[in-house]
C-alpha positions as a Markdown table, in Angstrom:
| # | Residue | x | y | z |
|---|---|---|---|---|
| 1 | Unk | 0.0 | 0.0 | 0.0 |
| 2 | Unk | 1.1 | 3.8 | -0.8 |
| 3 | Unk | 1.2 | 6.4 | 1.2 |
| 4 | Unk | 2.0 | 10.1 | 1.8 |
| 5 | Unk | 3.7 | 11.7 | 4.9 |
| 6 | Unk | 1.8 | 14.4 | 6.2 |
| 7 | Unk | 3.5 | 15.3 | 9.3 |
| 8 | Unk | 6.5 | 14.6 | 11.6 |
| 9 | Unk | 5.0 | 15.2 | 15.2 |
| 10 | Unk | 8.5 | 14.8 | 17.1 |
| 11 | Unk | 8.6 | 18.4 | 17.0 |
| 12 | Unk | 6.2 | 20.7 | 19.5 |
| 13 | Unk | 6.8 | 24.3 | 19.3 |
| 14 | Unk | 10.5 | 23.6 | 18.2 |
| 15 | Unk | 10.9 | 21.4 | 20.7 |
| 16 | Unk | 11.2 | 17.5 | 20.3 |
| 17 | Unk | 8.9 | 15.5 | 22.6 |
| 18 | Unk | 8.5 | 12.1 | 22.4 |
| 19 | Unk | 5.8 | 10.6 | 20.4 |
| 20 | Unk | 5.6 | 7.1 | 20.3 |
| 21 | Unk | 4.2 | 7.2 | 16.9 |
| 22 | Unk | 5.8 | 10.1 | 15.1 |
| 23 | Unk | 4.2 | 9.7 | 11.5 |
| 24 | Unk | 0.9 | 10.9 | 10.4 |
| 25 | Unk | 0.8 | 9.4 | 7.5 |
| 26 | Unk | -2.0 | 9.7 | 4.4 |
| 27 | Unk | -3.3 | 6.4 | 2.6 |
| 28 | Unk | -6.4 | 6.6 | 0.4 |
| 29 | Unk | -8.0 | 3.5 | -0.9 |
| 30 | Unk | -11.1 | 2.8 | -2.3 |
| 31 | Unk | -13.9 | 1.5 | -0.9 |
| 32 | Unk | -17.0 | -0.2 | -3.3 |
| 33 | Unk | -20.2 | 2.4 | -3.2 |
| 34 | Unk | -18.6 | 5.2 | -1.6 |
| 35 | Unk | -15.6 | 5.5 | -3.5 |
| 36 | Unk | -11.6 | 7.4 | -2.8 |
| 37 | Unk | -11.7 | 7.3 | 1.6 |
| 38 | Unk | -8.8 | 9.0 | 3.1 |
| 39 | Unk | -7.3 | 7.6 | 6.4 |
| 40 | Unk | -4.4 | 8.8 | 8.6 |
| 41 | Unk | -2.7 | 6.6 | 11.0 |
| 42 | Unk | 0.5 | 7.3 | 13.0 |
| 43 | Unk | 3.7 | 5.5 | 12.6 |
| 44 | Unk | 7.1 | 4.2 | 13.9 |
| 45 | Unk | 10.1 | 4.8 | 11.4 |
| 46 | Unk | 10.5 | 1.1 | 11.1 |
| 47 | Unk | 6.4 | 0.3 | 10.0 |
| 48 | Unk | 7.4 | 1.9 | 6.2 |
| 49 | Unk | 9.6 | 2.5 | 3.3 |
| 50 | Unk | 10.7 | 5.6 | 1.8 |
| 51 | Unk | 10.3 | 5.3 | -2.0 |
């Protein structure tokens, strides 16, 4: 599955905190009879690939 990184949310106000899941990342797929759905979980470095 593709997806798009939206937003790195280590960073507060300049200042690095520590999310457990840093990586909102954007997937759309398509679901039969409503069509494109957009969802956005949060990720660890190691749970995807940059391409």
């Amino acid at each position: 599955m593709e997806g798009e990184i939206k937003q790195y949310v280590g960073l507060w106000k300049g200042k690095r905190i520590s999310a457990n899941l840093p990586y909102k990342v954007q997937f759309v797929t398509e679901i039969q009879g409503r069509g494109p759905v957009k969802f956005f979980p949060h990720l660890k470095e190691d749970e995807f690939d940059i391409v």
